[in-house]
N, C-alpha and C positions, 0 to 999 in steps of 0.2 A: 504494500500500500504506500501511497504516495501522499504527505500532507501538507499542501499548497497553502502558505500563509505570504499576504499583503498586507502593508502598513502603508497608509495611505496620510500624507503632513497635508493642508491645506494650500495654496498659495499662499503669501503674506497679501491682504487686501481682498482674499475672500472671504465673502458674508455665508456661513453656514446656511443661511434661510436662501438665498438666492435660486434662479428659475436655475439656474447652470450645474448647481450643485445638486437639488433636490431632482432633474433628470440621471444627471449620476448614480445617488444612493440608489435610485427607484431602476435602474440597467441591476447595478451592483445585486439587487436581492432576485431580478430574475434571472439575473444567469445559473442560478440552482437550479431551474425548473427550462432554462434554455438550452443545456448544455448535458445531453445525456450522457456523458463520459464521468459526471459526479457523482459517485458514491453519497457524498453530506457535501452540505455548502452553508456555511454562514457567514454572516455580514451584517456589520453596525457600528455605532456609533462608539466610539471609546465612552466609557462613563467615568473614567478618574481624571481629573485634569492634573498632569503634572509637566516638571520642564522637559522632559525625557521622553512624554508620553505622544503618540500619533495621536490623529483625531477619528481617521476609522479604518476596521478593517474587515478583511475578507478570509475566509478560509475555506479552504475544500478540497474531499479526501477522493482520489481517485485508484484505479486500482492497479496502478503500473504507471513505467514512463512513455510507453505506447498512448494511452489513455491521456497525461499529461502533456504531450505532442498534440494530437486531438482538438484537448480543450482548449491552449494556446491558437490553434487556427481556426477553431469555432466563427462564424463569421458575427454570430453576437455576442459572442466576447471578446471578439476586435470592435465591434461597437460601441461596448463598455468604455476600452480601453483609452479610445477615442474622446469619451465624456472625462471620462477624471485627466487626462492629460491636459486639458485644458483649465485646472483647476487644483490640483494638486501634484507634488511630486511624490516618491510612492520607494517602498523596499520592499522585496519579493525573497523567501527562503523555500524550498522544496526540500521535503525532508521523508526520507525513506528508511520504512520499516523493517528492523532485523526480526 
């Protein structure tokens, strides 16, 4: 199993509430239900605010790196990809299960 974590930082001058950002979250939580290659998928908002801390993120468990190839060319999770780039910068770890 494969477990695909993003941390997603805001731009500096983005407004949480914003039309830009709120198309984002709203790709963000369909690509569970977009992208049959997911195993689980979550995604939301950080709730701790600290210096260190991102603002949101994504996770999802697939079941191979086959599968995680896949989901990467998904063409609506290139659309996602699309929305938060515009509005955040972002850390990505793939982490594979012994």
């Amino acid at each position: 199993m494969i477990t695909h974590i993003v941390l997603f930082k805001l731009k500096d001058g983005v407004d949480r509430d914003s039309q830009q950002v709120t198309e984002a979250v709203e790709h963000a939580h369909e690509v569970g239900r977009q992208v049959p290659e997911l195993v689980d998928w979550r995604a939301g908002w950080n709730t701790v605010d600290r210096d260190i801390s991102y603002d949101f993120a994504a996770i999802g468990v697939l079941a191979d790196l086959p599968a995680l190839q896949r989901y990467q060319e998904n063409a609506f999770h290139q659309l996602a990809i699309e929305k938060w780039k515009l509005i955040s910068d972002w850390i990505v770890a793939d982490l594979e299960d012994h």
